[in-house]
C-alpha positions as CSV (number, residue, x, y, z in Angstrom):
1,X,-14.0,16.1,-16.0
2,X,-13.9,14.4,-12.8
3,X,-13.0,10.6,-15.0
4,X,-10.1,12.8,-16.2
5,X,-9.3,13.9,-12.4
6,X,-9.6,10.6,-10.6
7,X,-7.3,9.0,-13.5
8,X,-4.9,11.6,-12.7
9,X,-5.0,11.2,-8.9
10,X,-4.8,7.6,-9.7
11,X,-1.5,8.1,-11.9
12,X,0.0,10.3,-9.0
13,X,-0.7,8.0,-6.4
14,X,0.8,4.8,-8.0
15,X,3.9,7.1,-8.9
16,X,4.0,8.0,-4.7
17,X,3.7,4.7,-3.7
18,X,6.4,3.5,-6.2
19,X,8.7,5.7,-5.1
20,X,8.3,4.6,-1.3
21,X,8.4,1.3,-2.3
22,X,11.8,1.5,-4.0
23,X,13.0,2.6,-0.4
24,X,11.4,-0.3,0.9
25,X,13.0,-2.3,-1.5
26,X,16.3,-0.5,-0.3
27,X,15.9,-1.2,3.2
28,X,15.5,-4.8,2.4
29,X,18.6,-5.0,0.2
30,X,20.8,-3.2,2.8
31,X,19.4,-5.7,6.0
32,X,20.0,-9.2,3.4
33,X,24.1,-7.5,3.0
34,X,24.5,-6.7,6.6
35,X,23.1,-10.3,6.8
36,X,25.7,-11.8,4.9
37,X,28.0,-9.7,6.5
38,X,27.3,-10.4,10.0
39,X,27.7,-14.3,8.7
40,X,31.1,-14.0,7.2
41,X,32.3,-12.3,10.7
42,X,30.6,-15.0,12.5
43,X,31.6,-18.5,12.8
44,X,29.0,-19.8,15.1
45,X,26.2,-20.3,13.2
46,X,24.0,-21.4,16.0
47,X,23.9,-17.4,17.2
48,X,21.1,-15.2,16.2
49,X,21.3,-12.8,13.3
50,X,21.0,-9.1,15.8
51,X,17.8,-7.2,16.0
52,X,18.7,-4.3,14.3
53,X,19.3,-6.6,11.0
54,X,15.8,-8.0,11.5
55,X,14.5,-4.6,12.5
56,X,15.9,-3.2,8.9
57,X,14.4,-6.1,7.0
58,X,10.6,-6.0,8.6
59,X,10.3,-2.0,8.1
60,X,11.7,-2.8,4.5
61,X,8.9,-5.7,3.9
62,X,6.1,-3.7,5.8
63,X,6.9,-0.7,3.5
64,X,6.5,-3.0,0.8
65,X,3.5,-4.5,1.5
66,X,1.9,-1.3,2.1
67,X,2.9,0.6,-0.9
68,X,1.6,-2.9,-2.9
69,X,-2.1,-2.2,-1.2
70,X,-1.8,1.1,-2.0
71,X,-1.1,0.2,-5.7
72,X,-4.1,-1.9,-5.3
73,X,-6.7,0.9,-3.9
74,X,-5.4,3.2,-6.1
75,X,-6.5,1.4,-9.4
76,X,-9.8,-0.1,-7.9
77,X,-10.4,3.2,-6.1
78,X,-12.1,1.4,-4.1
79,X,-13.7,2.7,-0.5
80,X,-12.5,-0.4,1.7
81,X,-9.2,-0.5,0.0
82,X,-8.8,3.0,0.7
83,X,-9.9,3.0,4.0
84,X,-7.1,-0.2,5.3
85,X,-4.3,2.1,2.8
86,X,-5.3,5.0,4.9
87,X,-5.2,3.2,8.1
88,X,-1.1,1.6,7.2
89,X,0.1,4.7,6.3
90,X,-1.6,6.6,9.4
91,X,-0.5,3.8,11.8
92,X,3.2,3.9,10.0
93,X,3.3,7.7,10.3
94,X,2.6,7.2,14.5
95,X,5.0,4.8,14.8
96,X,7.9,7.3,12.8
97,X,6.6,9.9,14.6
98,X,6.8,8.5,18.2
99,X,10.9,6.8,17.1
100,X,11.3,10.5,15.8
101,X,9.8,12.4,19.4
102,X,11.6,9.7,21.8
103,X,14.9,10.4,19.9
104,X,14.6,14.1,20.0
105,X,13.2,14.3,23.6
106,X,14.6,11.7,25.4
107,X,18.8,12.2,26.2
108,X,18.8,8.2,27.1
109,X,17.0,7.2,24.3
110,X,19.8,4.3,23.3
111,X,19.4,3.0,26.6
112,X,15.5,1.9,24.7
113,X,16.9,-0.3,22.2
114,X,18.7,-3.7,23.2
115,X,22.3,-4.3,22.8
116,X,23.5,-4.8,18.6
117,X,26.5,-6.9,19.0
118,X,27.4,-6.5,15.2
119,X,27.9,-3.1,15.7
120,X,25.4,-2.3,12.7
121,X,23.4,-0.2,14.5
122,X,26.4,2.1,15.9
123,X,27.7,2.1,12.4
124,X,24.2,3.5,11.3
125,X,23.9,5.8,14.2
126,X,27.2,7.2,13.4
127,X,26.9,7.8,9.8
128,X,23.7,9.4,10.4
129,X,25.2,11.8,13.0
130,X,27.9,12.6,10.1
131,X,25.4,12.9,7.5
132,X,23.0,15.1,9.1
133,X,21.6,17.6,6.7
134,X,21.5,14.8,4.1
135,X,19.7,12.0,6.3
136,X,17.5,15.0,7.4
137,X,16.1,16.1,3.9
138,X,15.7,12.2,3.2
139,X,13.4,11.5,6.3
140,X,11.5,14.9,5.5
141,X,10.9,13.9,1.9
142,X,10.2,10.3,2.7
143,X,7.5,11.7,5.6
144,X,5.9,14.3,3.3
145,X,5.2,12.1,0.3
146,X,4.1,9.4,2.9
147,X,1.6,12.7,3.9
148,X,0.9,12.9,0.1
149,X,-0.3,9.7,-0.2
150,X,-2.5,10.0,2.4
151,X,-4.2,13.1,0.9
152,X,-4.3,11.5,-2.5
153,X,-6.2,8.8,-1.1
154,X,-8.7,10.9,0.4
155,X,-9.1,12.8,-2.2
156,X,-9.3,9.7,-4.5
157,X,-11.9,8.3,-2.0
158,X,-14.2,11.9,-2.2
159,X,-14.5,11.3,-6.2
160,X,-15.4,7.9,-5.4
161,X,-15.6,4.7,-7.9
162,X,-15.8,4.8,-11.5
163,X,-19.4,5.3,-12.5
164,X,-21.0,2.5,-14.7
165,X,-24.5,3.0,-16.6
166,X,-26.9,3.1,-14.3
167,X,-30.2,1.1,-15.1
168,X,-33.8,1.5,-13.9
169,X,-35.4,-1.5,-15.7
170,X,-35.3,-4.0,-18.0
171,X,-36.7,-2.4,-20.7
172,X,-33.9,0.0,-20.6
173,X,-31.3,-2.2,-22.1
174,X,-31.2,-4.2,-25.2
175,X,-29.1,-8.3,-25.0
176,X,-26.4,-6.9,-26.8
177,X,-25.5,-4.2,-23.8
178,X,-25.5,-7.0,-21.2
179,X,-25.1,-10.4,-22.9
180,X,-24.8,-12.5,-19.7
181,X,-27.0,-11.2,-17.2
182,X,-29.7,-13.7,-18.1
183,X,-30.1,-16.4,-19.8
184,X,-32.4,-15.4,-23.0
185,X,-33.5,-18.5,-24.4
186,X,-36.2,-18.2,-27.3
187,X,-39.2,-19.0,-25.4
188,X,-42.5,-19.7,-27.2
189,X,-45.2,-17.4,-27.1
190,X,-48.2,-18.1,-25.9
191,X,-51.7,-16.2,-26.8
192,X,-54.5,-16.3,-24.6
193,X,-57.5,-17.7,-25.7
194,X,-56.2,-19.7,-28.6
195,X,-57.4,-23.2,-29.1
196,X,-55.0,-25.8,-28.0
197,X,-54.6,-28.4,-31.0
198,X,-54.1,-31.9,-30.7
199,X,-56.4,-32.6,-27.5
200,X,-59.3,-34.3,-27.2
């Protein structure tokens, strides 16, 4: 019963993690077109692609990357693997909480983030503000499966590793159970007390 339920949180948790990863892979789509974008409107190659762009791109590859070790821990179910997933996706879930309460609290909170001369980040801003109730229900969902993960995980990390056959001793196990653990040569027996031929 609990194989059956580990495999199962196993399953669940690589379907999560998949699912915040194809935002990830999103977010890194939409930062390589505003990319290209902010190079056809720019001549002058020698200025710097805009924060915001770079900003878009990192969360995207961070997102990525942790999904990908969560992936990882979920099929090893591992404890150290668990234990870094669980410390990405509580350290990610801070740092959205802390953008979320200096938005919400602070009225000056644009005056925190530098100047975006592409205008990307207004243009995001603005369709946000238009799309309210939508981009509302999207962070929710993307915050409460990132929760799910993290109870999956500790849930995945209470049933613990897959249990293999557990040996006392030697005699307990035949060569054909575990072929390469030694090196079982035929040795030649030896008798004690048997005359040893061929000496003088």
């Amino acid at each position: 019963m609990t194989r059956m339920l580990r495999s199962f949180i196993q399953s669940l948790l690589k379907l999560v993690n998949s699912f915040i990863a194809m935002f990830g892979i999103a977010m890194i789509l939409y930062s390589i077109w505003m990319i290209r974008a902010w190079h056809r409107e720019i001549d002058d190659s020698d200025r710097p692609v805009p924060w915001f762009i770079y900003t878009m791109f990192g969360l995207g590859a961070t997102l990525c990357v942790i999904m990908c070790s969560g992936h990882i821990a979920a099929e090893t179910a591992n404890g150290c693997c668990l234990y870094c997933y669980l410390v990405f996706v509580m350290f990610l879930l801070m740092l959205e909480g802390a953008v979320t309460m200096d938005v919400y609290l602070n009225p000056h909170w644009e005056e925190d983030f530098p100047k975006d001369p592409s205008g990307n980040f207004n243009e995001f801003k603005d369709f946000i503000i238009e799309n309210f109730d939508i981009c509302k229900w999207v962070g929710l969902s993307i915050v409460s499966v990132q929760g799910l993960c993290t109870i999956l995980a500790l849930i995945l990390k209470g049933l613990g590793p897959h249990q293999e056959r557990q040996y006392d001793s030697d005699d307990d196990y035949t060569l054909e159970e575990v072929p390469l653990l030694r090196n079982y040569a035929n040795q030649p027996t030896y008798v004690v007390g048997a005359p040893v031929y061929g000496t003088r």
